[in-house]
MDTraj code that builds the backbone (N, CA, C; nanometers):
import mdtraj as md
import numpy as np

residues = "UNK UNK UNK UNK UNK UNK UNK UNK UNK UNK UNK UNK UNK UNK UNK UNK UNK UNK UNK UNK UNK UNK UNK UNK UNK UNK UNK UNK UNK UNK UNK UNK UNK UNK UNK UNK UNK UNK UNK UNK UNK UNK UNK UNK UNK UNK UNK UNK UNK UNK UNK UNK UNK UNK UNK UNK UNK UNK UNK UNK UNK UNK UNK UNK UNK UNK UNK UNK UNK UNK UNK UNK UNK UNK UNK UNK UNK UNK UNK UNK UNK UNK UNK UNK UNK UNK UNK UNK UNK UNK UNK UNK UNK UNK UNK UNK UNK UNK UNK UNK UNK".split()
xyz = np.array([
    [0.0856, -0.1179, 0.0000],
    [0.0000, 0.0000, 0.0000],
    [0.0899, 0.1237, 0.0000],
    [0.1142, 0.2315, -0.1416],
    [0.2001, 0.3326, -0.1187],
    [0.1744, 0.4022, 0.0238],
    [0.0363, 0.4588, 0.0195],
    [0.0257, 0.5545, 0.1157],
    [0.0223, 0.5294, 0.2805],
    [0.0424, 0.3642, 0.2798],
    [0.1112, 0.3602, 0.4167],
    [0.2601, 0.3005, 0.3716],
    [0.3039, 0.3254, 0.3426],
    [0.4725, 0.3132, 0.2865],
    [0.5023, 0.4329, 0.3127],
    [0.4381, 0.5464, 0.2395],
    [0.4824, 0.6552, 0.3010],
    [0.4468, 0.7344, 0.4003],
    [0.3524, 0.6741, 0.4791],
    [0.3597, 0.7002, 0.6315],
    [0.4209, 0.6436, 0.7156],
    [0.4433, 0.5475, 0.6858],
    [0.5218, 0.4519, 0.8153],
    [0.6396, 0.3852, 0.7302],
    [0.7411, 0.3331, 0.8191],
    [0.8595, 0.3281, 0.7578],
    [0.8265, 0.1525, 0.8429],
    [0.8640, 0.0432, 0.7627],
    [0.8339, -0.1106, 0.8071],
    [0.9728, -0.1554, 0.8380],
    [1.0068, -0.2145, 0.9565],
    [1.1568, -0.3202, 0.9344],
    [1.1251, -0.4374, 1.0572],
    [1.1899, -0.5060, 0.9835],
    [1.1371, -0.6654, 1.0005],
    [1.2363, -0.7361, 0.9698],
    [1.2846, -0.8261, 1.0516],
    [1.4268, -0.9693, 1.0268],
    [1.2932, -1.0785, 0.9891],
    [1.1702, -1.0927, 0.9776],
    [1.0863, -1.1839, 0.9135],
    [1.0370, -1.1195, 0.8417],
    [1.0387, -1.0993, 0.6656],
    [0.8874, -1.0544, 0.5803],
    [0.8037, -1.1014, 0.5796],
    [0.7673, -1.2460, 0.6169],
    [0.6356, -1.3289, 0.6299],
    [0.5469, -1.2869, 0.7320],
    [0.6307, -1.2724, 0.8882],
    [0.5939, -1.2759, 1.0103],
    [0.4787, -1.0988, 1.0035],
    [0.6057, -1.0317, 0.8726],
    [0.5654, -0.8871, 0.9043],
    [0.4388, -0.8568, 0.7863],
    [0.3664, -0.9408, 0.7155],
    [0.3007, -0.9443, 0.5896],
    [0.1357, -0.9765, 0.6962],
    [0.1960, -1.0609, 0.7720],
    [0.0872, -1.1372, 0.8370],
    [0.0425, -1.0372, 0.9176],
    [0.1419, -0.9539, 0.9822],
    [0.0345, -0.8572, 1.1118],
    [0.0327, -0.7537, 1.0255],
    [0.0891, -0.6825, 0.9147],
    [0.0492, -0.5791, 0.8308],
    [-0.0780, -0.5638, 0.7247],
    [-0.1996, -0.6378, 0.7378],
    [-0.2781, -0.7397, 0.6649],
    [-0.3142, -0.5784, 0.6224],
    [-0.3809, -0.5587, 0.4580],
    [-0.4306, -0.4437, 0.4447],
    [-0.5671, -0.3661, 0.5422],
    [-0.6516, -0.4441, 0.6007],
    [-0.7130, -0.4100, 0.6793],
    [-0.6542, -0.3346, 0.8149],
    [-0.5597, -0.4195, 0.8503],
    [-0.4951, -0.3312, 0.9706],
    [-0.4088, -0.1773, 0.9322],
    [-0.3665, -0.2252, 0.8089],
    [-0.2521, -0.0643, 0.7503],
    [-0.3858, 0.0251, 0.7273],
    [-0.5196, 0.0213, 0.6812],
    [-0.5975, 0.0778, 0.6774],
    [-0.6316, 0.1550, 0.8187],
    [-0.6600, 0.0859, 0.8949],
    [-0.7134, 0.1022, 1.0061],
    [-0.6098, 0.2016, 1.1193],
    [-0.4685, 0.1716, 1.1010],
    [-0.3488, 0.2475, 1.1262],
    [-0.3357, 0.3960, 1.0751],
    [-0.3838, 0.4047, 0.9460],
    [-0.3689, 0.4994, 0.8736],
    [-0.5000, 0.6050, 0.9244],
    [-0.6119, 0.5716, 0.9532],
    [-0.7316, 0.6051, 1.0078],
    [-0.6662, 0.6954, 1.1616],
    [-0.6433, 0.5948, 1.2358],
    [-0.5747, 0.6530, 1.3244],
    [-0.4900, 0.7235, 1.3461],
    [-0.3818, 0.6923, 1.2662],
    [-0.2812, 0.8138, 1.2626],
    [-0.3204, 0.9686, 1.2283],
    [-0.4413, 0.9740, 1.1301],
    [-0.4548, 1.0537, 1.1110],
    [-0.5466, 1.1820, 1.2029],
    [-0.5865, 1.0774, 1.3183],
    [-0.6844, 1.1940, 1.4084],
    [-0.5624, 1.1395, 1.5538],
    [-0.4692, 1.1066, 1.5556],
    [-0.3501, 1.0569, 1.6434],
    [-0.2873, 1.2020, 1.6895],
    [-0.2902, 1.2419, 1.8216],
    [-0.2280, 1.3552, 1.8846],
    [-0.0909, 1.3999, 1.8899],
    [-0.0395, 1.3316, 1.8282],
    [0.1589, 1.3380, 1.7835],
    [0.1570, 1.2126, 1.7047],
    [0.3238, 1.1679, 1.6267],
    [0.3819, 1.0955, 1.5700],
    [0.3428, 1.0043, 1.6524],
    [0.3133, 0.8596, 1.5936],
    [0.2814, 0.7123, 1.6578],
    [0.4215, 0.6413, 1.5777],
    [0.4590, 0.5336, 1.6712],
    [0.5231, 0.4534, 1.6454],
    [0.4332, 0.3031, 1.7176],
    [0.4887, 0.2015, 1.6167],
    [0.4413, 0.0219, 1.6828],
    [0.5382, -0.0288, 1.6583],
    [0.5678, -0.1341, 1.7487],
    [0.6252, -0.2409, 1.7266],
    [0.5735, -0.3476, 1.7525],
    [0.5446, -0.4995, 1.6819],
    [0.5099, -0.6080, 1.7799],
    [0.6327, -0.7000, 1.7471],
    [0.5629, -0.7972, 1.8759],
    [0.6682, -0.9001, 1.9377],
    [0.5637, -1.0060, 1.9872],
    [0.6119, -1.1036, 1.9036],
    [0.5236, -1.2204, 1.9494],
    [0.3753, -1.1738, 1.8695],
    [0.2717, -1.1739, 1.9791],
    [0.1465, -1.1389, 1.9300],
    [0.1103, -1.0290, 2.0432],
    [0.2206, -0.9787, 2.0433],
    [0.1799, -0.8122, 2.1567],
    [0.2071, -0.7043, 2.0145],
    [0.1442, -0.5807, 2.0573],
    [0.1864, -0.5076, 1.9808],
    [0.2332, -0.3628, 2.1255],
    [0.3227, -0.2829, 2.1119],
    [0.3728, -0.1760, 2.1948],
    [0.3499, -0.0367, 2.1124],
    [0.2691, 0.0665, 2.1424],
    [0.2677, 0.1820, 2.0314],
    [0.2638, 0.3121, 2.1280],
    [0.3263, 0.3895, 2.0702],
    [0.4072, 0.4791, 2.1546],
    [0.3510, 0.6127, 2.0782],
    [0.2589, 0.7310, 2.1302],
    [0.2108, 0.8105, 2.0685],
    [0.2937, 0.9161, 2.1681],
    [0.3771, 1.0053, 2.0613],
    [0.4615, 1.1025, 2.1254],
    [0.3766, 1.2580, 2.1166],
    [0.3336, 1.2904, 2.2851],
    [0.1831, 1.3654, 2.2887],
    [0.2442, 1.5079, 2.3578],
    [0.4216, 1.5003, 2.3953],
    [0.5165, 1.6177, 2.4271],
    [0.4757, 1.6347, 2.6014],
    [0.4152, 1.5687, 2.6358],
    [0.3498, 1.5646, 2.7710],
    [0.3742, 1.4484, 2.8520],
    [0.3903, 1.3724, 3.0119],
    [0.3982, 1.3040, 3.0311],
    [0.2281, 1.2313, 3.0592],
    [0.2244, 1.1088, 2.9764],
    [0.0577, 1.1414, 3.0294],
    [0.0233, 1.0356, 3.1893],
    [-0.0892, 1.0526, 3.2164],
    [-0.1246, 1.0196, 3.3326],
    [-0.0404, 1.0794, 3.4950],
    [0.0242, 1.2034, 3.3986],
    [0.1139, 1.2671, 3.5527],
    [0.0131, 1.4126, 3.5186],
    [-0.0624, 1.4180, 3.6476],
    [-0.1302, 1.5630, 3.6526],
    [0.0013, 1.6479, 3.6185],
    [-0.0682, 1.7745, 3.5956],
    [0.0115, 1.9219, 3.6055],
    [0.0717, 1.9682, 3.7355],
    [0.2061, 1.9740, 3.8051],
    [0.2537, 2.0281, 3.9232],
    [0.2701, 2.2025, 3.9258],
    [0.1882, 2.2401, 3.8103],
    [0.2065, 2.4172, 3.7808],
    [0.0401, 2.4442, 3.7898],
    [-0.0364, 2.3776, 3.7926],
    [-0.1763, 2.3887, 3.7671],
    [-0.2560, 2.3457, 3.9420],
    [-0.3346, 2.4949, 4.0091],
    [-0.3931, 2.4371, 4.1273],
    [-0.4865, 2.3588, 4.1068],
    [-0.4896, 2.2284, 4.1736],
    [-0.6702, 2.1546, 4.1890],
    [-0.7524, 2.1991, 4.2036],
    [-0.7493, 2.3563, 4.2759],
    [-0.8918, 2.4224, 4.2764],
    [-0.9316, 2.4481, 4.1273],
    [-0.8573, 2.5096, 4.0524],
    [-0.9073, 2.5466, 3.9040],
    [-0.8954, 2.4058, 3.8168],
    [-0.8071, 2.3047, 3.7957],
    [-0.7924, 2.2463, 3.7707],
    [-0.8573, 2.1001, 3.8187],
    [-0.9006, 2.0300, 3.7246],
    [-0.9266, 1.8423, 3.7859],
    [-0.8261, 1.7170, 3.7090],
    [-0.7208, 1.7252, 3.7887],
    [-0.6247, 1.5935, 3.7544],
    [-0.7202, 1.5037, 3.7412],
    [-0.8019, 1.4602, 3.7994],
    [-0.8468, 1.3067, 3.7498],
    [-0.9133, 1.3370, 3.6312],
    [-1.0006, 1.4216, 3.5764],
    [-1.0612, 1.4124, 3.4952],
    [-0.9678, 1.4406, 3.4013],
    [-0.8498, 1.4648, 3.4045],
    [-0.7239, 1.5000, 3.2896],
    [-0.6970, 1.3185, 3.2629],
    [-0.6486, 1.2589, 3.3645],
    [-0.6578, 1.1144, 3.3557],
    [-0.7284, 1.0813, 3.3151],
    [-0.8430, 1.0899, 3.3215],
    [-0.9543, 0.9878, 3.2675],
    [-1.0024, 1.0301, 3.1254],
    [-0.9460, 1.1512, 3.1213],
    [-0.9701, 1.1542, 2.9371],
    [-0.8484, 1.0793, 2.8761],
    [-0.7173, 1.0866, 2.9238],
    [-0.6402, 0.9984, 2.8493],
    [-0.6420, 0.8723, 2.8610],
    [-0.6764, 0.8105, 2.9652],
    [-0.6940, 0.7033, 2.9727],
    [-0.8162, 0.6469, 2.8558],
    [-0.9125, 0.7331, 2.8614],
    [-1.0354, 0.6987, 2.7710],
    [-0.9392, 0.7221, 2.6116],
    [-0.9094, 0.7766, 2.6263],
    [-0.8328, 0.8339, 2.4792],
    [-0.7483, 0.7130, 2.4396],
    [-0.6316, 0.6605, 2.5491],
    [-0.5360, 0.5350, 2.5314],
    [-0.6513, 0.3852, 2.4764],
    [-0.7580, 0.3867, 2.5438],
    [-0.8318, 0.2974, 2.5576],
    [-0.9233, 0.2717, 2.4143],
    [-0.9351, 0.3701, 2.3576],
    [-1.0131, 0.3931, 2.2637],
    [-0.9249, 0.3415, 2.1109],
    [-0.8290, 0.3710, 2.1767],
    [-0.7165, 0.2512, 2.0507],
    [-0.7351, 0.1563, 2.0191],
    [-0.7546, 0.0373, 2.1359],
    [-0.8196, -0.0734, 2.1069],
    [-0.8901, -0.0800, 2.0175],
    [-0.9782, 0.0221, 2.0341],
    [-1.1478, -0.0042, 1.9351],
    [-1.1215, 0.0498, 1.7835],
    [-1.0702, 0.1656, 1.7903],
    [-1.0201, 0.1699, 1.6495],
    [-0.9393, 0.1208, 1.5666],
    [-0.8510, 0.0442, 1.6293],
    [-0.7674, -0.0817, 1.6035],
    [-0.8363, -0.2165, 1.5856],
    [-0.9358, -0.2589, 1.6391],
    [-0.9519, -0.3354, 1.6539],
    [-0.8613, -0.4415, 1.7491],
    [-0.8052, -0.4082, 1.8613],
    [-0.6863, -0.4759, 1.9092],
    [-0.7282, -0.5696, 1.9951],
    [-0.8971, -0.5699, 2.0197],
    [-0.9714, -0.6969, 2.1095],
    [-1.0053, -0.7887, 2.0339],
    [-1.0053, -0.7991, 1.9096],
    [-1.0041, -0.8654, 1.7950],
    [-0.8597, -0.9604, 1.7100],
    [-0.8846, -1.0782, 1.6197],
    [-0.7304, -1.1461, 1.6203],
    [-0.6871, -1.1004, 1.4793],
    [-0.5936, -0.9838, 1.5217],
    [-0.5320, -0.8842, 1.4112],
    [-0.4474, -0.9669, 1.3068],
    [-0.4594, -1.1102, 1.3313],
    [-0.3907, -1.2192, 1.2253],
    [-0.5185, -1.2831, 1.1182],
    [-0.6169, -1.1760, 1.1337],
    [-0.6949, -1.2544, 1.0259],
    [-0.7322, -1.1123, 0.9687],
    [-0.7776, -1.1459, 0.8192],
    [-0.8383, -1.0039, 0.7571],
    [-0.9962, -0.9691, 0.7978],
])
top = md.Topology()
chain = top.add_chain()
for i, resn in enumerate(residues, 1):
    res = top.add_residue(resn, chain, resSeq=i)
    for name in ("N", "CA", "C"):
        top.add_atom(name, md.element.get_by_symbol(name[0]), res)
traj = md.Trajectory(xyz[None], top)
């Protein structure tokens, strides 16, 4: 698929291993995401984990130490990213077995 070729850069010591979890449905579905994705995403998998690292310039799930709790709500800052991290799954499909199309 050019246009995830030229979004994402692929390397792999297996091309088979990497054909199988790159199925066009998933590069679709990647590409979807990336595109409403809050910074540069990176993945890697291993085994049948996948690790994806969305660089958001923030540490997330650490409230603000410059921001008072009176004006401010740390948890509800958490719980949108958390909802936000969580919501990957679903647009991924990642509760689903990403080895089939």
């Amino acid at each position: 698929d050019s246009e995830f070729s030229f979004a994402f850069s692929v390397y792999s010591a297996d091309a088979v291993s990497a054909m199988y979890a790159l199925t066009p449905a998933f590069m679709r579905r990647l590409l979807r995401f990336r595109s409403g994705a809050i910074g540069p995403i990176s993945l890697s998998f291993s085994g049948r984990n996948i690790c994806i690292f969305i660089r958001t310039g923030h540490d997330s799930f650490e409230p603000s130490v410059d921001r008072s709790v009176l004006s401010f709500d740390p948890a509800a800052s958490i719980k949108h990213e958390l909802l936000f991290f969580l919501s990957i799954v679903k647009s991924l499909k990642l509760n689903e077995n990403i080895w089939q199309d």
